[in-house]
Structures are given as C-alpha cells and as structure tokens.
N, C-alpha and C positions, 0 to 999 in steps of 0.2 A: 504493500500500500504506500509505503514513504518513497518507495523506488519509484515508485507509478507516477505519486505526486511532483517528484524529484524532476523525473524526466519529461513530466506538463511543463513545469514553469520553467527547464531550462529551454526547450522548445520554443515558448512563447518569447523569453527573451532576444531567441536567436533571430527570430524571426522578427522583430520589433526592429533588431538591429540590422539587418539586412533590407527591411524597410525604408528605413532613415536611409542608409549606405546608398537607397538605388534611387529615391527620392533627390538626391544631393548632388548625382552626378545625373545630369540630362545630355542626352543618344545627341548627337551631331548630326543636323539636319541639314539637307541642299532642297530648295527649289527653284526650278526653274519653269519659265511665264511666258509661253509665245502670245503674245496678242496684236491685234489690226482691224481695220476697218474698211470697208472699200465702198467710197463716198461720193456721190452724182450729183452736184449743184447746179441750178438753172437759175440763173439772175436778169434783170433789168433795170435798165436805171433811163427815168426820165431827163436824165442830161450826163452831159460827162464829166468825169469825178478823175482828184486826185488819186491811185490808187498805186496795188502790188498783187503781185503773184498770179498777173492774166485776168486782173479785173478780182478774183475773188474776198481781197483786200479792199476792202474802198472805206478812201476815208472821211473826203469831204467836195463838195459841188465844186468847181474849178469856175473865174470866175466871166464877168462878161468880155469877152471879145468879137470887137465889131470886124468884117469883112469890109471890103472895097464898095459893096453894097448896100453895107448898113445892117447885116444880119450876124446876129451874135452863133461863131460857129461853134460853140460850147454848149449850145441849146439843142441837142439832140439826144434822140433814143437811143441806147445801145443795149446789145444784150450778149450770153455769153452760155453754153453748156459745157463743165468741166467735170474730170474728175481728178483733178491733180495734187486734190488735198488726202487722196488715197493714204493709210498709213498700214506702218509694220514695224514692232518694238520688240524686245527679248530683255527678261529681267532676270538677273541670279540673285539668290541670296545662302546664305551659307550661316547656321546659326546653333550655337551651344553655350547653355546658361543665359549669362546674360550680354554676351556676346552675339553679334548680327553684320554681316557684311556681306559685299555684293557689288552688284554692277548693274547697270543698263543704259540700251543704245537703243535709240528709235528715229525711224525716218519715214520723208514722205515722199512726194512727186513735186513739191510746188517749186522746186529749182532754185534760183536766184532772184531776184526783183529784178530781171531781164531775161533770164533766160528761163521757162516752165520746160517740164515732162521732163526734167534729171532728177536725182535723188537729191535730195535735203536733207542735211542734219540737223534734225532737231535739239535730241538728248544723246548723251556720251559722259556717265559720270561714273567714277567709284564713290563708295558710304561704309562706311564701319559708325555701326551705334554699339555703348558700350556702357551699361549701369541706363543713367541719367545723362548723356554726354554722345553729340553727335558731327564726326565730319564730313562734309563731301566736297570731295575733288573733281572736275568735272565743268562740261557746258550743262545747263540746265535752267529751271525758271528764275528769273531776277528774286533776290531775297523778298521786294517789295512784296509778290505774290501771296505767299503763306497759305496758298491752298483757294483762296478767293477767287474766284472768277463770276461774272454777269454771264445769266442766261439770254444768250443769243445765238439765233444759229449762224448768222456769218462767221469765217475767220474772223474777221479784228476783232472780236471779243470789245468792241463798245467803243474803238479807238477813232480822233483823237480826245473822248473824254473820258475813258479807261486808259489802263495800260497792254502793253505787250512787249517782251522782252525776253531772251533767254540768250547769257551771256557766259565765258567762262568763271567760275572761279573757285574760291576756296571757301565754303563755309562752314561754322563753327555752332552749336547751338547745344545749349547746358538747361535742363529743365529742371530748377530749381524748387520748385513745388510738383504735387500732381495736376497743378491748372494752368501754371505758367512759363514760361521759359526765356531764356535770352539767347539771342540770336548775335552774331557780328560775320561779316564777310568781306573777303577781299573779291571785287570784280572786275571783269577789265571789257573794255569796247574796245572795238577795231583789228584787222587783220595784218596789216603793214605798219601801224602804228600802235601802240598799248595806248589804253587812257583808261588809268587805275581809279576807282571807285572807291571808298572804304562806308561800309553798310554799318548800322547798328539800331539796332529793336529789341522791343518787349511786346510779346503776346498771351494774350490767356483763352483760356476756354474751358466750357462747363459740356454739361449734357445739352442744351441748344444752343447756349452762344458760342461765339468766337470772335477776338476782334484784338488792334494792336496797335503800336504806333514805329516808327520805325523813321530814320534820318541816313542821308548819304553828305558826303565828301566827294567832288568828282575834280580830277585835273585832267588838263589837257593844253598842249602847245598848237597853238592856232596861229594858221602859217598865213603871212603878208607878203605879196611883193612888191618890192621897190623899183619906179622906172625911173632913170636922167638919161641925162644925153652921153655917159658913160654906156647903158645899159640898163639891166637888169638885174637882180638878186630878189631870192622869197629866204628871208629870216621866220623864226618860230619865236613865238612871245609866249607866255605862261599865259592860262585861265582857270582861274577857279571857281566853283560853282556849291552852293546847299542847296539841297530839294529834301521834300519833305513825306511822308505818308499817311496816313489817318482811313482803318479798314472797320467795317463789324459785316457779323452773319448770324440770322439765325435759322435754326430749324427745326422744326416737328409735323410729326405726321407726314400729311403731306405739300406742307407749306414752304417754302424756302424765299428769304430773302437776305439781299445784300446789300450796301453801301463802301463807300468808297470816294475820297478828296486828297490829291493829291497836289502838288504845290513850290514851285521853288524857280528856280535861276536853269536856265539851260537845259528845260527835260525833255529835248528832243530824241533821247538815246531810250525813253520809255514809250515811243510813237505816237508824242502826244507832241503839239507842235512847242518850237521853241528852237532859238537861237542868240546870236551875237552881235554887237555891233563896232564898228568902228568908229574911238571919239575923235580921235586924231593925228596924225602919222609927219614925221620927221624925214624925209628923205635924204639930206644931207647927213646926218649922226645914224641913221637905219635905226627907228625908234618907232614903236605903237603904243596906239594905246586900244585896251578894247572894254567893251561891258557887255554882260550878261541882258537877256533877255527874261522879263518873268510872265510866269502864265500860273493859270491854275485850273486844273481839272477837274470836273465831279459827277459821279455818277449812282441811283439809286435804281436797283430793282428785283421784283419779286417774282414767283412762279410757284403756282399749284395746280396739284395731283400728280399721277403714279404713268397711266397706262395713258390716259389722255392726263396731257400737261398743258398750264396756258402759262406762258411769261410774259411779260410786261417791263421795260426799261426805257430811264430818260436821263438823259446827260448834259453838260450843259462845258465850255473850256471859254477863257475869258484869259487876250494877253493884258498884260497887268502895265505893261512897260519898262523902261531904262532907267535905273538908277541917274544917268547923265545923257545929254542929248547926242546922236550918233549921226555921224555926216550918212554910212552905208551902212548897210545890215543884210545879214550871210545865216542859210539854217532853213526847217523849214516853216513855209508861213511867216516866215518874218518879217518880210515887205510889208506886208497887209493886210492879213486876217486880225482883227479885231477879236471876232468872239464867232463861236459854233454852237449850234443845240441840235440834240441826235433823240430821235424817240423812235421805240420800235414796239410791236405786238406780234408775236409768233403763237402757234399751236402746233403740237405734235404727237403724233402717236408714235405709240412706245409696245411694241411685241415679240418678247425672248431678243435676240438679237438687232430685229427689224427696226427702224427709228427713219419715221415720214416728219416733215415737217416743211411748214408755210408760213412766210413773216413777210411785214412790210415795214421798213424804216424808210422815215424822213428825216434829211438831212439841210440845215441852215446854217448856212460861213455867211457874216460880214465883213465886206469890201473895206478898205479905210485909206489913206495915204498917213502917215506920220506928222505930229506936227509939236516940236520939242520932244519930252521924254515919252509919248504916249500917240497910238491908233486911234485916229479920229474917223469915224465910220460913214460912210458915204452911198452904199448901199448893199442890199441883199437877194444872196441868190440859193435857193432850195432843190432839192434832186429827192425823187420816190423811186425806193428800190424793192423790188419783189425778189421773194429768195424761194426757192423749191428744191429743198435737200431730202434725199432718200442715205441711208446708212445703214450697212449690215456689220455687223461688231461680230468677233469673233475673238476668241480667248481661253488655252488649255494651260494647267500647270501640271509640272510633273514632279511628284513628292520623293525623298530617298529617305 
C-alpha cells in the first residue's frame, strides 16, 4: 500500500515536471504566405487630371488651358481599362518563444510613373520582433502609416489629401505598455541621391481605437544653377524641413472609421502637394537662398458592413505658404494650387475571395498666381471620376 502510494505521487511529480519542462520550451515554427490578387479597373474622368501609373493614380483636375481657338484643351473625357495594379507577395516568418523573424517581398505590374506593365516593387523588408521590441530593415510603408488607410477603391488611397509613400528604411518600435508603443525610424527618399528622414511617434490602441501622433526631420541638398557670361555651374545648398502627423480609427462590428491631418514644410515626398522656393541667389559668390513651402492635408472617412460594404470619404489640402517671399518656386503644385477638396462614395460586394466595387469621386484644385508669401486664388476647376474594380484575392500558408 505505501509502495503503491509511493509510486502515485512520485508519478504525479514527474509528470508535473515534464509538464512545466515542455511548456517552457516552444517547437520552432516556419510559415510561409503566398498571397495576390488579380485586379480589373475601368475609370473615367470628366477632364484631364494630374496623374501616375496609366491614369490609375489620379490626383487632381489639371488646370485651364486655352487653344488658339479659345477652347480649354484640359476639358475633356478620358477613360482607361487596366489591370496593372495586379499583385503577388511571399511572406516568411520563423518563430520560437518569444522570438519572430522573417521577411517579405511583394510586387505588382504598375511599373514606373512612365513606364506601366513591368514589375514594381512595392515591399522588400527583413523584421525580427523580440519580447516587447521590434526592427525592420527594408522598403516598406512610410512610418507615418501605422496600419491607417481610407477606404477607397482607387490607388491613391485619398491623395493629395491622404498620404502615400513607401520608402527605404530602418525602423525601431518598443511597446512599452500593452496599448502603446514608440516608434522612431531612419528613412530615406531618392535613388541617385539619399534624403534622410528621421521619424519619431507615439501610438496607442484598445479593443476599437487606434490612433497616434508622430513628427519627421527631413534634409535634402537642392541643386541651383548658376548662369554668367563665364558659363554655367549647378551648386547644392542644404534644406531643411518638419512635417507633422495626427491619425485615429475606430472599429466595431461592422463599422469602421478613420481620420487623419497631416501638416508641415515640404511634404511632397508623402504625394501630397508641396514644394520650395527661391528667395534669392548670388551669382557672383554662387550663393542661395531657398524656403520651404507649407500645406496641410486632411482627410475623414467611414464605411459599413461585411458582404455589402458602403464607404464614404472627404478631404480637403490647403497650401498655407512661405515663410519669406520667393522670386521662383520648384515641387509639385507649387506655382499655383491654392487648395483641393476630394469626396468620394463607393459600394462593394465582398464574396470569399470575389470583391466588385463602384465609386464616384469628385475632385476641386484652385487656380491662384502668388502674390508675396501666399496663393491668391483666381479660379476653379472640378473633374468626376467613375471607378469599376473587380478583384479576386487569393492567399495559402504553409505551416512547419
């Protein structure tokens, strides 16, 4: 009987402790994530628009110009059937304890802002998260994102009174509570030249909300040339720039909504207009001077249900002007937009992978000439876009 007993409890021990032992140490997991889409756009647009990517970017009415006749050749219909926002991405991750790392690369067909139907890269990043503490290295969405996006079915995603950006860099993000986290990034613009970024935010979020605020540092050498009766030379002068960001979301059920204002000196690099100007230049000693251009962008909108969805979005970007008054001005929209407002309504059905959808946005740029530090507005010109996207998603992972 004591032997019996003896040999329960030493049993129960062992087992207790091989319990804990197997609990303590977690199997080393790989998955891998082929996913894509293969997407059919049909657009139109009552006039013709600054745009990218074969028209499927559009951002704003372009504005009047008269012919030798008197007829503004900017006032017409255009239209466009694409499928070159096609995509195809592959995601690893490799994960034990509290350890998590990986990779992913994703591309589409939209080519260059010249050249469509080549491949595109979109995403190309490595991630190791680790506890509470996350880096990635890599091209991918600008830090400002944070998961935030407006429901619309065009590409621009609401631009230029959204953002859109996906740039190289290095980011850092430490999640200091279970709500909140800090973020900081090093990013860089441009292919031939760097123009270092330096990103820093706070964001939080609950079971609905989400929302953050978040500051950049942006340099960049902005090249002049010099003409005399010597010749010519183009010197590079320094420019420096803050912008700013302010994000929320919520959601339940089946409701979702967002906002978003963003803000600052120079944030043409988030495809929202903006640029620089020239106060005044030295030929003889090769000397510039330049400033900043400011604007401010905002945009709010909502969408509900599941299978049938209806969204709703209205934007509004306002350039703000020049610190000092500028003889020339370089960037875009800088000459002479004044201000834009963008409002859209879409519907779409949504079935296992199938996703139809129909929207109209209307789009309003003011005309202006400059007159001291500020776009004095002169008149306005409007463009209706009809959009007819069809999308089949598709998406397998494979577990080890």
């Amino acid at each position: 009987m004591k032997k019996a007993l003896f040999s329960s409890i030493l049993l129960a021990i062992t087992s207790i402790a091989l319990a804990k032992n197997t609990d303590s140490t977690t199997i080393a997991h790989h998955a891998i994530t082929l996913y894509g889409f293969a997407r059919s756009e049909m657009f139109v647009n009552s006039r013709q628009n600054y745009q990218a990517r074969g028209g499927i970017v559009c951002l704003y009415p372009k504005p009047i110009e008269l012919d030798d006749y008197g007829y503004d050749v900017n006032n017409q219909v255009n239209a466009a059937f694409l499928a070159i926002t096609s995509r195809i991405g592959l995601k690893y991750q490799y994960t034990q304890n509290q350890l998590s790392m990986g990779a992913h690369i994703e591309g589409d067909f939209c080519g260059t802002a010249t050249y469509i139907d080549i491949i595109r890269l979109r995403h190309a990043y490595a991630f190791v998260h680790y506890k509470n503490h996350s880096f990635t290295v890599g091209q991918t969405w600008h830090p400002y994102y944070d998961g935030i996006f407006p429901n619309v079915l065009t590409l621009n995603g609401g631009t230029p009174t959204g953002i859109i950006n996906r740039s190289p860099q290095i980011k850092y993000e430490w999640k200091f509570t279970p709500n909140w986290k800090f973020t900081t990034a090093f990013v860089t613009e441009g292919i031939t030249e760097i123009r270092p970024e330096a990103v820093l935010g706070i964001s939080g979020q609950n079971q609905h909300w989400k929302g953050g605020v978040m500051a950049e540092y942006r340099y960049r050498n902005v090249p002049h040339t010099f003409t005399s009766e010597i010749g010519s030379t183009t010197q590079q002068f320094p420019l420096h720039a803050f912008n700013g960001t302010v994000y929320a979301q919520y959601k339940k059920d089946k409701w979702m909504a967002n906002a978003r204002v963003t803000g600052g000196q120079n944030i043409s690099h988030l495809m929202i207009l903006g640029g620089y100007g020239l106060i005044n230049e030295d030929t003889q000693n090769l000397q510039a001077q330049f400033a900043n251009l400011d604007q401010i962008a905002s945009y709010v909108c909502a969408s509900y249900g599941s299978k049938w969805r209806v969204n709703v979005f209205a934007g509004y970007l306002k350039t703000l002007g020049s610190d000092q008054s500028c003889t020339a001005y370089y960037g875009t929209g800088a000459n002479d937009v004044s201000d834009i407002i963008k409002a859209a309504a879409s519907v779409e059905f949504n079935y296992k992978g199938l996703n139809v959808g129909l929207e109209a946005e209307y789009s309003n740029a003011a005309y202006g000439h400059w007159e001291g530090k500020k776009i004095t507005p002169d008149y306005r010109v409007d463009n209706i876009r009809g959009v007819l996207r069809v999308t089949y998603s598709l998406s397998h992972t494979w577990n080890k």
